[in-house]
C-alpha positions as CSV (number, residue, x, y, z in Angstrom):
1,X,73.6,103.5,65.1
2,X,73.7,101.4,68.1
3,X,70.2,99.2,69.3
4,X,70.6,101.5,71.9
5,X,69.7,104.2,70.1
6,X,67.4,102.5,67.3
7,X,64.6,104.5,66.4
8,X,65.8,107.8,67.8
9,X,66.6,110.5,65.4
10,X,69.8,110.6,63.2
11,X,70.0,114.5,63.4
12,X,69.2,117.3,66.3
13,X,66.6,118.7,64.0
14,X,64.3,115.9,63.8
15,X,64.3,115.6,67.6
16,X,61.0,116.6,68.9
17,X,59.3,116.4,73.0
18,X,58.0,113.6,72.0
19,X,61.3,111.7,70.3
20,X,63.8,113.6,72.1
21,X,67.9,112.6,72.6
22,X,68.9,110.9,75.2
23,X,72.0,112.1,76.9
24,X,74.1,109.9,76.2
25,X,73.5,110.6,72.6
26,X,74.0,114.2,72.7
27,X,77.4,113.9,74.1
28,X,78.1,111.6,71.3
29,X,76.6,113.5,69.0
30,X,79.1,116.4,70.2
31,X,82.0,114.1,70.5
32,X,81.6,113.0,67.0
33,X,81.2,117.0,66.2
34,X,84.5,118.2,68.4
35,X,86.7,114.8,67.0
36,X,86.2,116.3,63.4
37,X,87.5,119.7,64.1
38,X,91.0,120.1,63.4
39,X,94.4,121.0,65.2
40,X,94.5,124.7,66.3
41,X,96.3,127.3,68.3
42,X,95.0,129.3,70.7
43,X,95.6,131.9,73.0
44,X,95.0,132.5,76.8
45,X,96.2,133.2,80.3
46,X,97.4,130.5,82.7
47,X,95.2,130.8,86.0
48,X,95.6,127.2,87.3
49,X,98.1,124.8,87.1
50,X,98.1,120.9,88.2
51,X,100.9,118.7,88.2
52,X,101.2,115.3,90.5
53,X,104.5,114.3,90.8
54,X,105.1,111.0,88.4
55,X,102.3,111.8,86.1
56,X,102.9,112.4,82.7
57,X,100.1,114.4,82.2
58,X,99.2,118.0,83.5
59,X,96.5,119.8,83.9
60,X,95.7,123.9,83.6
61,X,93.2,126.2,83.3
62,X,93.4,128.6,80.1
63,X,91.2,132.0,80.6
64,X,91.0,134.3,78.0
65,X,92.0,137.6,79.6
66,X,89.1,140.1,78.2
67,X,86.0,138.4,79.6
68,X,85.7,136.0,82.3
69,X,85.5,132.5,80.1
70,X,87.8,129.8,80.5
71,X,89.1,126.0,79.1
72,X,91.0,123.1,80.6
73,X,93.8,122.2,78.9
74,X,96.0,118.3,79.1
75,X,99.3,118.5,78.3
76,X,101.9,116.2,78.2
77,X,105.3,116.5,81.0
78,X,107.5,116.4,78.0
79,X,106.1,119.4,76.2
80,X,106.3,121.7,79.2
81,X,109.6,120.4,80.1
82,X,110.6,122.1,76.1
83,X,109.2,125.5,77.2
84,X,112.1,127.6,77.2
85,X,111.4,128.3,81.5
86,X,108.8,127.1,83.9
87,X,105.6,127.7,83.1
88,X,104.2,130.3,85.9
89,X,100.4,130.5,86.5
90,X,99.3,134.3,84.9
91,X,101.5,133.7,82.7
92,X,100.2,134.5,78.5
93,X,100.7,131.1,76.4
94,X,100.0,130.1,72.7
95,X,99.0,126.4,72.7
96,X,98.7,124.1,69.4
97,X,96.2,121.7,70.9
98,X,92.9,119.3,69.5
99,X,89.5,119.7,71.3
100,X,88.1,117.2,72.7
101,X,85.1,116.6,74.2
102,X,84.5,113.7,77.4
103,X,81.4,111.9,77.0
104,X,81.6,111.2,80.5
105,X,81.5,114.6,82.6
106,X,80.3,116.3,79.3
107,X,83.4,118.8,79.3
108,X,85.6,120.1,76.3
109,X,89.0,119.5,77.0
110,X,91.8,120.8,75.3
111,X,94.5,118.4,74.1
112,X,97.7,120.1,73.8
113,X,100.3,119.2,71.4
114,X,102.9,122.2,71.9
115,X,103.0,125.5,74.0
116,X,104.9,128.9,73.7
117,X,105.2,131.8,76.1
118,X,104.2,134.7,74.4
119,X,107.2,136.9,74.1
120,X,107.2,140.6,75.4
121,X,107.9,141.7,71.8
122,X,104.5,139.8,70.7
123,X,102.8,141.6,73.7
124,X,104.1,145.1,72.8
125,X,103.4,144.7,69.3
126,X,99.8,143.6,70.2
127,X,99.4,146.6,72.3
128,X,100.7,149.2,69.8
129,X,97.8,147.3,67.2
130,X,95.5,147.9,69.9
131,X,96.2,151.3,70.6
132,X,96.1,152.1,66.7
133,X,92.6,150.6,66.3
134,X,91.4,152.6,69.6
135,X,93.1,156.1,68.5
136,X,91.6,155.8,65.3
137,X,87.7,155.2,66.9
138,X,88.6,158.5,68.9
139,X,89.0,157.0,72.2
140,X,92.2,159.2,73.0
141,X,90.9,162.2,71.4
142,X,91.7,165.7,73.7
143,X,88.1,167.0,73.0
144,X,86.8,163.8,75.2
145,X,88.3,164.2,78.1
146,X,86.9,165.9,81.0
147,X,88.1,168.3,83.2
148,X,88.3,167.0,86.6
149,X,86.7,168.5,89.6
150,X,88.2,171.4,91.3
151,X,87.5,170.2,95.1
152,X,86.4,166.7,94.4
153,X,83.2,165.8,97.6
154,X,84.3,162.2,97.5
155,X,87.3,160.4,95.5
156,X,87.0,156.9,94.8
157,X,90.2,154.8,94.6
158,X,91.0,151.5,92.8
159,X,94.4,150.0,93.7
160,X,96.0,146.8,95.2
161,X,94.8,145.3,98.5
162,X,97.6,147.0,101.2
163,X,99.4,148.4,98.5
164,X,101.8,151.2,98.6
165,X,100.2,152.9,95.4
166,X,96.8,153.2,97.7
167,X,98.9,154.6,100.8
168,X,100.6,156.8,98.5
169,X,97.4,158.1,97.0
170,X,95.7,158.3,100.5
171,X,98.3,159.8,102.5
172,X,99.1,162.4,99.7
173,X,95.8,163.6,99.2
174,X,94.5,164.0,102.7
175,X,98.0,166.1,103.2
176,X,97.1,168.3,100.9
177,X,93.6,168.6,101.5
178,X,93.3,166.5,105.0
179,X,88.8,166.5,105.1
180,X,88.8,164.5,101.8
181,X,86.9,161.9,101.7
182,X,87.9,158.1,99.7
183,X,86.0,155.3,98.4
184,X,88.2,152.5,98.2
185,X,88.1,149.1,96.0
186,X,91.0,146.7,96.8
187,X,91.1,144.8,93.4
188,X,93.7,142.1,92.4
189,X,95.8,144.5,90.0
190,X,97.6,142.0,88.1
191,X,96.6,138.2,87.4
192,X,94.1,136.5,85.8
193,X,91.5,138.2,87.8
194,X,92.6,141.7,87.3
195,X,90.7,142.5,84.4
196,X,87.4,141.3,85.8
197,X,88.1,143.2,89.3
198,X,89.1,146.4,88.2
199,X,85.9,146.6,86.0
200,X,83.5,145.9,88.6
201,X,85.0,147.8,90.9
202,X,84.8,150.7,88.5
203,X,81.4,150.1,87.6
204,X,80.5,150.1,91.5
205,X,82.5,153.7,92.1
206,X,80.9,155.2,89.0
207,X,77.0,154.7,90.1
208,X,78.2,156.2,93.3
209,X,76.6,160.3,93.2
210,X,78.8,161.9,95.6
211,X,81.7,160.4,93.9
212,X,83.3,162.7,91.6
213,X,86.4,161.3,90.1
214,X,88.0,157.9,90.3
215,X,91.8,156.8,90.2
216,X,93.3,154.0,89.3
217,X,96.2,153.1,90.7
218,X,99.2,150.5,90.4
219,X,102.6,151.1,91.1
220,X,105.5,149.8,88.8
221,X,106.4,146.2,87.5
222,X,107.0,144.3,84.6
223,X,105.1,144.6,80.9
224,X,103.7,141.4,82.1
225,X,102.3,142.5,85.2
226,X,100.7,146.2,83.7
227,X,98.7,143.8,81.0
228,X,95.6,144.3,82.9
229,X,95.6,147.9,82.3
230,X,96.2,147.8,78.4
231,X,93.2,145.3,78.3
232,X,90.4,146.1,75.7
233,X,87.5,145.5,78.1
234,X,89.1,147.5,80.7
235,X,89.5,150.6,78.2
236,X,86.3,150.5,76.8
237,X,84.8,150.4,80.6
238,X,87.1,154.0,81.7
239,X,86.0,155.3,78.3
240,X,82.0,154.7,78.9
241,X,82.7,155.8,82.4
242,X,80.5,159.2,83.6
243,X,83.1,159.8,86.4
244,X,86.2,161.6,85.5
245,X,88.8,159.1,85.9
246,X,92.9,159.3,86.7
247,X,95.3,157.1,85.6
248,X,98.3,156.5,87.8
249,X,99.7,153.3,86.5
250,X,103.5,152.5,87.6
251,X,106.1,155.0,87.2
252,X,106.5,158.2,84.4
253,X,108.2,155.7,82.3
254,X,104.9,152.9,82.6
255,X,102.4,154.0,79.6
256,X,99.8,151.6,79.2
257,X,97.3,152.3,77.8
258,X,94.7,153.3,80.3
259,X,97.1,156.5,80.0
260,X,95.9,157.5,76.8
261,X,91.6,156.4,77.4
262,X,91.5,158.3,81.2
263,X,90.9,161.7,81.2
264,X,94.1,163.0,83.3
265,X,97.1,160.8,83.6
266,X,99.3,160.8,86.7
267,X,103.5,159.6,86.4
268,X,103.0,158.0,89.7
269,X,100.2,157.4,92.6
270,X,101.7,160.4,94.4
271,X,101.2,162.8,91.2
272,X,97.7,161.1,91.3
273,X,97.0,163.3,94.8
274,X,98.6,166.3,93.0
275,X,96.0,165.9,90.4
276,X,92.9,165.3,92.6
277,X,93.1,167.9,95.1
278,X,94.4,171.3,96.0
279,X,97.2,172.0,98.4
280,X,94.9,173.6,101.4
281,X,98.3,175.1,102.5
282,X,99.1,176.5,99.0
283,X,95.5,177.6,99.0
284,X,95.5,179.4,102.2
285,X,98.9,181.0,100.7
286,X,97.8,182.2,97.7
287,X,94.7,183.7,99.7
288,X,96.8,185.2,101.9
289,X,98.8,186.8,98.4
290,X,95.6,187.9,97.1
291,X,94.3,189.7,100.4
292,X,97.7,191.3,100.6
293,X,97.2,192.3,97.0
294,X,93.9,193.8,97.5
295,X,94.9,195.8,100.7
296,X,97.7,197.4,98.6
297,X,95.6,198.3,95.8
298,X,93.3,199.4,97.7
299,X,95.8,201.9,99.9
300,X,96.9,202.5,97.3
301,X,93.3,204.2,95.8
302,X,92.5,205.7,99.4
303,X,96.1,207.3,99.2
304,X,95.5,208.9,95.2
305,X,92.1,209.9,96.8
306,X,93.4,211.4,99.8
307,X,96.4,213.5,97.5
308,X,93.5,214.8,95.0
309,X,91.4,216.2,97.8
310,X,94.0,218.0,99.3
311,X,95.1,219.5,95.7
312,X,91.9,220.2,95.2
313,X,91.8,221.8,98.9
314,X,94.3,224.0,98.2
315,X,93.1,225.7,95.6
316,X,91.8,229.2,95.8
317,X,88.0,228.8,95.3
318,X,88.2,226.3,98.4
319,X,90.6,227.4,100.5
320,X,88.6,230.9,101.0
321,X,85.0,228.9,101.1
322,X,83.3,232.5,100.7
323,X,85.0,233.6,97.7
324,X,82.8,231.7,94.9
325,X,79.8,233.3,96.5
326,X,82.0,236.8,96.4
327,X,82.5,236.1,92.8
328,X,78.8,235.5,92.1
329,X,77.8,238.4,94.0
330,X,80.3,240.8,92.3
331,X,78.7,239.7,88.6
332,X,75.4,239.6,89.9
333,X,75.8,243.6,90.7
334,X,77.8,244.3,88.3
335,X,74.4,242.6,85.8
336,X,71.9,244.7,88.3
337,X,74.3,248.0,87.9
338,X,74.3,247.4,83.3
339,X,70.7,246.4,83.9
340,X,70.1,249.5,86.1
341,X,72.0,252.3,83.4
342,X,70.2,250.4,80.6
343,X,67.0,251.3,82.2
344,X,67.8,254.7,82.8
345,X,69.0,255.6,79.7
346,X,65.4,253.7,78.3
347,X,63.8,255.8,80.3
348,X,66.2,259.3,79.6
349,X,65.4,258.6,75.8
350,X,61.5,258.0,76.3
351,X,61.4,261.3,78.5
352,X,63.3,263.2,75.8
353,X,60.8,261.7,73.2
354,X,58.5,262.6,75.3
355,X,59.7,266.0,75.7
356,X,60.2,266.6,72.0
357,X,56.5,265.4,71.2
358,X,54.9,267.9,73.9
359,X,56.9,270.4,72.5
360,X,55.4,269.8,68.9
361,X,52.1,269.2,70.5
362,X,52.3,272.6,72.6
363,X,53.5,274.2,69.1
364,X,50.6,273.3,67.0
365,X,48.1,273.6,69.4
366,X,45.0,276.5,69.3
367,X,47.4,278.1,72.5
368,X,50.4,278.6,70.4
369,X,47.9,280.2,67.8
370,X,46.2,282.5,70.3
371,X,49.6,283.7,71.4
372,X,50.6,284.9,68.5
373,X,47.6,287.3,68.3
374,X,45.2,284.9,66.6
375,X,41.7,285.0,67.9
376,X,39.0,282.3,68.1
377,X,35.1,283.6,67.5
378,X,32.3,281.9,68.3
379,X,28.7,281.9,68.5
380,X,27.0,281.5,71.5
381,X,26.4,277.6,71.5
382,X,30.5,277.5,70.8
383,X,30.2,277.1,66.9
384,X,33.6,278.5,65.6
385,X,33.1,280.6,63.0
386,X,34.6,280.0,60.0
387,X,32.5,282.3,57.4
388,X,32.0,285.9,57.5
389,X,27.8,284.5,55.8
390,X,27.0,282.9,58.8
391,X,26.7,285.1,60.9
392,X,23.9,288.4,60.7
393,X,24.0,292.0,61.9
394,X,23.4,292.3,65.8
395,X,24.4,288.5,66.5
396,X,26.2,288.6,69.7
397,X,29.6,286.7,69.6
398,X,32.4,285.6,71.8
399,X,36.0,286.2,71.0
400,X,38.5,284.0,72.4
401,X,42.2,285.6,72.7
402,X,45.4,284.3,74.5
403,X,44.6,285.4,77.5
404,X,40.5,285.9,78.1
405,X,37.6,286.3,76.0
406,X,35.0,288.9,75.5
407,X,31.4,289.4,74.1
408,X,30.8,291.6,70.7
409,X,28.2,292.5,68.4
410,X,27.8,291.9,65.2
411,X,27.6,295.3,63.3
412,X,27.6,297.0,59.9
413,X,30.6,298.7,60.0
């Protein structure tokens, strides 16, 4: 140690507010740390690039292209003049490099030893292990996706600043449904910035209420340029999205993989409109069908109506309106005229009863007796007399024939 820094403490962890580091020896301290670390590769995105004319060193700007962090990167004329073409900022490099850290402005630098585009092969095959690892936590899974609205309030749009995909998405929809309403986000759609722009731009759209789905939208280009929309953090976003969302990326051949995470995936920005709205026109046809359909069916009813009242008009009970009641009269006298001879006859058998038990009656009665020379005697207060004892010489008597009576004495004869 320096007598710059005598008496200061050898490590960070012995530092304290009252024996603290001064800057200078922190940066040091994290040169020192940086210088030990070895040769590496790394990965990343070109955003910036810096070359004076004559140097022999240039300067760029490595971002890593799933969250907004990035490096600066030295590199020697001679190693980019090896690259197999010019280097193009947004371009995806693998550099073998040696951090380094600048006491001076207290910045890591990368030191770059060699750089490599990375192929399209390397990018498709880094995709396909992406999608893989996503289909396997369910992200593409049919029972996720939502069905999108049927007459969307408000569509929000994500697409390319002036872009054809936006016009083509606008224009379409507003034909087929011309009061629809858009909220639009012009976003950088491929770059270094893509990513990041697309995310926020969703995030904005999706705490909007009256919007009720959101499509994203690109037209076609190169596996290069649809990178943004296979990113990681960009998938995981449209799959923790509440908003229904469309994918129209490029043309039907274009899959990335924001295809397989959005709930309904358009071939092109002009299916997208397809997708997103009715055709009013269709509509009003296919109302038009249905109100033709319903005044058929419905002549038809009135017309099977119609023909079974008139059947049933024709028949005799209702063509002659009086002959039901004719019919009911005729079996309500013909009931009175059986109910009428069943009386009579009740009342023939009761008189002949009737007859046959005066008769009996007149036949055993004191009469009947009397007429056939019988007579009745009786003493004077009416007692019959029944024995010859009770009565004594002189009584008087009355005798009682059929027709009369007469007084007599009682003698000795």
């Amino acid at each position: 140690m320096s007598t710059s820094t005598a008496g200061l403490p050898e490590r960070a962890a012995e530092t304290t507010a009252e024996s603290p580091w001064p800057v200078r020896l922190l940066s040091m301290k994290i040169a020192q740390y940086v210088d030990r670390m070895s040769v590496l590769w790394v990965e990343g995105q070109v955003v910036q690039l810096n070359h004076r004319p004559g140097a022999k060193t240039t300067y760029l700007t490595l971002r890593d292209p799933d969250v907004d962090m990035s490096l600066s990167v030295a590199i020697s004329v001679n190693a980019l003049a090896a690259m197999p073409r010019p280097l193009q900022p947004g371009e995806r490099v693998v550099i073998q490099a040696k951090p380094s850290f600048w006491e001076g402005r207290g910045t890591l630098l990368l030191d770059a030893r060699q750089i490599r585009p990375v192929g399209v092969g390397e990018l498709l095959a880094r995709i396909e292990y992406l999608k893989a690892t996503l289909a396997s936590e369910g992200l593409f899974a049919p029972e996720r996706k939502r069905a999108l609205p049927f007459l969307p309030h408000t569509v929000g749009l994500i697409s390319g600043r002036a872009s054809a995909a936006e016009r083509d998405v606008v224009e379409n929809a507003r034909r087929r449904w011309p009061s629809l309403r858009f909220e639009i986000r012009s976003v950088a759609v491929q770059g270094s910035t893509a990513v990041q722009d697309v995310c926020r731009a969703l995030a904005e759209l999706d705490d909007l209420a009256d919007v009720e789905v959101i499509v994203i939208a690109r037209g076609g280009g190169s596996v290069e340029d649809l990178l943004p929309f296979s990113n990681e953090a960009l998938l995981r976003a449209v799959a923790a999205a509440r908003t229904p969302i469309v994918s129209a990326i490029g043309h039907d051949v274009d899959t990335p993989l924001l295809d397989h995470v959005a709930d309904a995936r358009a071939s092109t920005p002009t299916h997208a409109a397809a997708l997103i709205v009715p055709d009013a026109a269709g509509e009003r046809a296919g109302l038009r069908a249905q109100r033709q359909a319903l005044s058929r069916l419905a002549r038809e009813r009135l017309d099977r109506e119609r023909t079974l009242v008139t059947e049933l008009t024709r028949r005799p009970v209702l063509r002659d309106r009086t002959a039901y009641v004719r019919a009911q009269r005729t079996e309500i006298e013909a009931w009175r005229a059986r109910a009428r001879q069943q009386l009579l006859a009740g009342v023939q058998r009761e008189r002949e009863r009737v007859g046959h038990l005066r008769t009996q009656a007149r036949l055993l009665s004191a009469q009947a007796t009397l007429d056939r020379g019988y007579a009745i005697v009786t003493e004077p207060d009416g007692t019959v007399v029944t024995d010859q004892a009770s009565i004594a010489i002189g009584d008087l008597l009355r005798v009682r024939v059929a027709r009369g009576d007469f007084p007599v004495r009682a003698t000795d004869s």
